[in-house]
N, C-alpha and C positions, 0 to 999 in steps of 0.2 A: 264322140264328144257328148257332155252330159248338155240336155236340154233343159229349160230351167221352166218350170210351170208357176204358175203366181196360187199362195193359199191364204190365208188371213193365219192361221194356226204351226204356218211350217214358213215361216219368213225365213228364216235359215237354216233349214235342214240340209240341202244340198247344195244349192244354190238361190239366188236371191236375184228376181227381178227388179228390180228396183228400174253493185248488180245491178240492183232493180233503179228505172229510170223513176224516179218516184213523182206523183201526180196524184192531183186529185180529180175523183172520179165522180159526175153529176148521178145523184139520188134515181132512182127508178125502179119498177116493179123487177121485168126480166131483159137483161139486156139481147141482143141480138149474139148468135155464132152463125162462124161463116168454117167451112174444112176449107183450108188454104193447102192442102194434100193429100191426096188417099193413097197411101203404102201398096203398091201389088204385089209383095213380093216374089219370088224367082231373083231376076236378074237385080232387078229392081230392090228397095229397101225394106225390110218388114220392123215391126216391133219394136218401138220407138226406143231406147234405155234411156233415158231422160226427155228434158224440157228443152228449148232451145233459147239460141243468145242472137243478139241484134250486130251488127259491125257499124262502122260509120256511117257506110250507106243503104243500109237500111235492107240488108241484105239478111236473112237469117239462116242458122247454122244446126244440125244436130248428129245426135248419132243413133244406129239402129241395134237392135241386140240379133239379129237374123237379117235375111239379106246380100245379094250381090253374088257374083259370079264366080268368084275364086275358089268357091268350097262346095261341096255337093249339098243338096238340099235336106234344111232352111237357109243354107248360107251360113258363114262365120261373120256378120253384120258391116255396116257400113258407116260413113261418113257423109253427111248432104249437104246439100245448102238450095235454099229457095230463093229465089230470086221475082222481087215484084214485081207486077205489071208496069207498064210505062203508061195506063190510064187503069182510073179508077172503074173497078166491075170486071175487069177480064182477070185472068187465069196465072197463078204465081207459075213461076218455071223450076220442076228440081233439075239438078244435075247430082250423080253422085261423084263426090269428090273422090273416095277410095273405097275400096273392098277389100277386107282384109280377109288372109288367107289361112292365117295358124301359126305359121312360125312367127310374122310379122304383128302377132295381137290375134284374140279370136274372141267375140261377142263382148262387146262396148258394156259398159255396166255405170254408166253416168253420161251427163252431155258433154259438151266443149265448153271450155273458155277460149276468147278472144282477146289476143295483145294488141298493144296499139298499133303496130305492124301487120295486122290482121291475119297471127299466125294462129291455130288451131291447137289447143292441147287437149289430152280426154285420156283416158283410160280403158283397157280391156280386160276381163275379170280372167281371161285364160290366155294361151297363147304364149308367143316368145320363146329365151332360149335355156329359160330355167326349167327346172325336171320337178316336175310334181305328181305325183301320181294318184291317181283317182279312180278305182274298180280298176285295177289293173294297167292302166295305159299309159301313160306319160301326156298330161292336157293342157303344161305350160302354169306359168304361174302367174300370167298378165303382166299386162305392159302400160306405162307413160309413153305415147306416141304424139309429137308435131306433125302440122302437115303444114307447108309454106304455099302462101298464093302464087302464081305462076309470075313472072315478070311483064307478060303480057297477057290480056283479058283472054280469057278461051282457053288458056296453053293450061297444061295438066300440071297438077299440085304436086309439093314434093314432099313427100312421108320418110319420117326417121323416126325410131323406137327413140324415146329420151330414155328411158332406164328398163329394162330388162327384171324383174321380181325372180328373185332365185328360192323362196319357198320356205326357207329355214329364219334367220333371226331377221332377216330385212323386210319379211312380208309376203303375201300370196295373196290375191283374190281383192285389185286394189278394186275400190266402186266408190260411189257418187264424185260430184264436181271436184276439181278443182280450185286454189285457191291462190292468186297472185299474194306476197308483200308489196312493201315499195321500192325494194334493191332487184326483185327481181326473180327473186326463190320461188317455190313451188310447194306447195302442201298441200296433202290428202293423207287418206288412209286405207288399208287393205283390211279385211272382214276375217283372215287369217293371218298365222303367221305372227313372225315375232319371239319365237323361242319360248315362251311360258304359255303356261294352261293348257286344259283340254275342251275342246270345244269343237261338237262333233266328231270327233274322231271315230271310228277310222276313217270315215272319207277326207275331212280336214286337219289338219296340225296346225296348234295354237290357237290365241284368242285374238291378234290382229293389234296392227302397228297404227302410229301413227308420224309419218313421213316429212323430210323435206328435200326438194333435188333443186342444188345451188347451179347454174349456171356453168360453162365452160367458162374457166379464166383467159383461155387461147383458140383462134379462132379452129373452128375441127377440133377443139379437142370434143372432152366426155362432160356431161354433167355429173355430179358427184350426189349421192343418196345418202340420209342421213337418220336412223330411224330418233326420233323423237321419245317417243316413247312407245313399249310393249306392254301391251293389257294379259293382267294372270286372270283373270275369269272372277275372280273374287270383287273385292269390296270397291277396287276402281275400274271394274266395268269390262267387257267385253264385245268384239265383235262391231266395231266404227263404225257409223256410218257415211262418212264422208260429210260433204257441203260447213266445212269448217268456217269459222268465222273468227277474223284477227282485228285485235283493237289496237288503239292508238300508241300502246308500248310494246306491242309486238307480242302479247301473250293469245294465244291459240283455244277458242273454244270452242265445244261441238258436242252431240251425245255418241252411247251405247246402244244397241237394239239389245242387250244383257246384260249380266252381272249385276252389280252392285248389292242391294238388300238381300241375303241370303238365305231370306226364309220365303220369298219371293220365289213361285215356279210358276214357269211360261214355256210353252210348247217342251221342248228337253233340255233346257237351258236353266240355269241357278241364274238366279235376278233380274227384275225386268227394267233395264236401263239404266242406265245415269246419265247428266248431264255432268262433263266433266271443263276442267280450264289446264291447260300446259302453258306455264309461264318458263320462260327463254332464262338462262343463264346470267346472275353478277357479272361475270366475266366470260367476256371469247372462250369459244374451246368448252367451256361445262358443260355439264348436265342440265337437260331440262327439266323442270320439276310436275308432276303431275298430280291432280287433286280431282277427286270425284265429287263436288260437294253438291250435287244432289241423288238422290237414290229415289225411284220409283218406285210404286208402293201397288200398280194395276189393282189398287182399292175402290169404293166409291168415293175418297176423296181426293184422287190421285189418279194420275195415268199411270199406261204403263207400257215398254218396248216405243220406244221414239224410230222412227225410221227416217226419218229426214234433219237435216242440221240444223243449225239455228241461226239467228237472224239479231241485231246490235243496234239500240238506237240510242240519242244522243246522252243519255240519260243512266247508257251500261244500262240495263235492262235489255236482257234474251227474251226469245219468244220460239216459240216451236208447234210440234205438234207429237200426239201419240195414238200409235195404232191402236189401242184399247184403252181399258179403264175409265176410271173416271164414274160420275156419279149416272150418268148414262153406259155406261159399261164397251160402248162403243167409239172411245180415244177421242180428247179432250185438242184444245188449244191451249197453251197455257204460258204465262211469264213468268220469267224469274228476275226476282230482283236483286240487287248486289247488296253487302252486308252496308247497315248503317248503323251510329250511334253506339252502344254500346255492344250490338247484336256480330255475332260472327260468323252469323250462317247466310245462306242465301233465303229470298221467300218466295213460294211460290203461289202464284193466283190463276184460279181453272177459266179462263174470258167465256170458256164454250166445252161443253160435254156435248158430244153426238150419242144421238140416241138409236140410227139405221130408221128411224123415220125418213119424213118426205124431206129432212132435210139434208139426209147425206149420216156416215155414218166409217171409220177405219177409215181414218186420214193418214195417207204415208208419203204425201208433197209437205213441204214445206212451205213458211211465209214468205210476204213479200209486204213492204212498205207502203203507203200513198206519201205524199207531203203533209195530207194532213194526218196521218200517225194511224188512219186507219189498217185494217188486215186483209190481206187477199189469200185465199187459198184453194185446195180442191178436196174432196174427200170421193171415197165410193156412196153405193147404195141412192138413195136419193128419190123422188116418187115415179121413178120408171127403173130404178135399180141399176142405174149404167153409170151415175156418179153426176158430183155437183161444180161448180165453181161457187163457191161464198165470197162474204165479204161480213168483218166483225168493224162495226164503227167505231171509232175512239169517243171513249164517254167525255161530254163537258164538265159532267161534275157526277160525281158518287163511281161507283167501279162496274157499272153495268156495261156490257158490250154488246148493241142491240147486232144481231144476224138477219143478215138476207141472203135468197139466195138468186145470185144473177142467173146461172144457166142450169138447166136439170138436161144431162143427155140423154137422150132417146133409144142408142144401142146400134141405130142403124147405121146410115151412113154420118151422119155429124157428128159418131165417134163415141167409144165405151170405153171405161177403165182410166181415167184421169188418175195418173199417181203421180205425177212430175210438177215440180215446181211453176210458179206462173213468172212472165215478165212482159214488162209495158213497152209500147211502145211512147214514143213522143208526143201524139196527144192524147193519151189515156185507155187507147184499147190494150187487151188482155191478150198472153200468146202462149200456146204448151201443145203438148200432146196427148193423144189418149192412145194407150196400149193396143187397144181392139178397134174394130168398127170402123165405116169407112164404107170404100165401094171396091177394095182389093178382095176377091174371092178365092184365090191360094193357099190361104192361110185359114186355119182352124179360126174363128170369132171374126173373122176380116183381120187386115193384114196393119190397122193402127192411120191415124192422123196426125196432122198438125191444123190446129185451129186458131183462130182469132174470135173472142167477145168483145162486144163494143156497145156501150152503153147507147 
């Protein structure tokens, strides 16, 4: 099985490491972190592949990209959930929900979502019972997997593959989050796959899809997969990144970590990004239509390679982030606004260029909201080099976004390698994970965390 190492310069050569309850957050210098878990890996879970999600009660959720018992070592990754203390100050409890083994999914490649039934969905970037081949071997083409809570507290979860990735025009290599409608559907995307372009090849086929799996109409049956749309590597983009985001008429938008401007080169890849919109069909049954209407420019006045999705406020204005470019040359924050007046284009505004100063630098989490419209995120680098948590405030007036930064990690054990999404708890503290660091010593960097910031 290929192991996937994290580079700034090679996001997708091989492989790729890779809602929000909103609240405002009181003003302050550094807030506080607390590790609410330190990964041992072995049996236990390593290497976090995303950020985690909250349930009703207050229980939280994720997944590991290594990890667990069913595969020889580092493990084919896990499923968790932590569970709080019954008094404040003592010690969260993990449990691992599942280990997956190969056939059944192998290394997680985004977190969970929670339905209101507090079922689990998530993705694995290999594994399953499609044939995909990679240096030789056959490594699965990943899977949409549920895991249902037990009917009683304690009793063990129950895990079913929801779709199976077969490698060819339906897709390969699904990653980051998924995404509910309100009927019920399911949408992401796979970083391969798809039937057009080349990208990577020979390790990977295609430029990557982007998905939806409808529901069973009958109880047992199957859910039904639907590719949306296939990326050719050219001018509408390449290589999804997942963490989609669906507005009020059902049209679908998210970026590319490629394609797009094709005079644009990044690592081995023609174009650095786009932000793209798939609007849904006149009629049942159509086509969806697809539009790349931004292209990255990894200029100084532009980012460039987005790795994380994008984020909708009431206003249609997206917000994101990019691993580089920018007028700091180290990946921007940025919005884009929707066309107005007589204009047809989208516009975009830089809120934040990282510069790999003390304040963080190659951001590949994504935003998240307060109530009052501020930004929360994470980046690498930072003044001990292990990575930041920020926050860009929403201006009262003129377009400036003042920056702070709430946490610098230290690499040790409070955790190194912030790349995952943040999200709030209920009254205003911060929750995610960090890739590295920690007090698991199994693992090459330490074996990853889950933390809490609290102003």
């Amino acid at each position: 099985m290929i192991r996937k190492q994290w580079s700034r310069s090679a996001t997708y050569t091989l492989a790729r490491v890779i809602v929000v309850v909103a609240l405002v957050s009181s003003a302050s210098a550094e807030w506080k972190e607390k590790v609410l878990y330190s990964f041992q890996g072995g049996s236990d879970a390593a290497t976090p592949a995303g950020g985690v999600a909250f349930d009703n009660k207050g229980n939280l959720y994720g997944a590991t990209t290594d990890g667990g018992s069913a595969c020889p070592s580092p493990g084919c990754g896990t499923v968790f959930q932590l569970t709080p203390p019954a008094k404040k100050g003592e010690a969260w409890t993990e449990t691992i929900l599942y280990g997956f083994s190969g056939n059944d999914g192998s290394q997680p490649a985004g977190s969970v979502i929670v339905d209101a039934k507090g079922n689990l969905y998530g993705t694995t970037a290999y594994g399953g019972s499609g044939t995909c081949i990679l240096l030789g071997s056959n490594v699965g083409c990943g899977i949409v997997y549920e895991l249902s809570p037990p009917p009683q507290q304690g009793g063990k979860w129950t895990y079913s593959a929801v779709y199976n990735f077969l490698g060819g025009k339906d897709g390969q290599y699904p990653s980051g989050d998924l995404v509910f409608d309100g009927a019920g559907n399911l949408y992401g995307a796979t970083v391969y796959g798809g039937g057009y372009g080349t990208c990577n090849a020979p390790y990977f086929q295609f430029c990557g899809t982007v998905f939806e799996l409808s529901p069973p109409k009958k109880k047992d049956g199957n859910w039904e997969e639907k590719v949306l749309h296939s990326f050719k590597s050219g001018k509408d983009g390449a290589n999804p990144n997942g963490g989609l985001v669906i507005d009020s008429k059902g049209a679908i938008y998210g970026t590319t970590y490629a394609g797009g401007d094709q005079k644009c080169k990044s690592d081995a890849s023609v174009g650095c990004g786009t932000a793209f919109e798939i609007e849904p069909p006149a009629k049942q049954g159509g086509a969806w239509t697809e539009k790349a209407f931004h292209h990255f420019a990894r200029s100084s006045s532009d980012g460039g390679n987005p790795s994380a999705g994008l984020i909708l406020d009431s206003k249609h204005n997206l917000y994101g982030t990019t691993l580089n470019g920018g007028p700091g040359q180290y990946g921007t924050a940025f919005r884009l606004a929707p066309p107005s007046g007589k204009s047809n284009s989208w516009t975009e505004s830089i809120l934040y260029a990282f510069n790999d100063d003390r304040y963080g630098g190659d951001p590949t989490a994504g935003l998240i909201f307060d109530t009052a419209g501020n930004l929360y995120g994470a980046a690498l680098g930072g003044g001990t080099h292990r990575g930041v948590i920020f926050r860009l405030k929403a201006p009262k007036h003129g377009s400036s976004w003042p920056r702070a930064i709430l946490y610098n990690f230290t690499g040790s054990t409070d955790g190194n390698h912030p790349t995952a999404s943040l999200v709030f708890d209920g009254t205003g503290n911060l929750y995610s994970t960090t890739v590295w660091g920690g007090t698991g010593q199994s693992c090459q960097g330490a074996c990853g965390t889950v933390f809490e910031v609290e102003p």
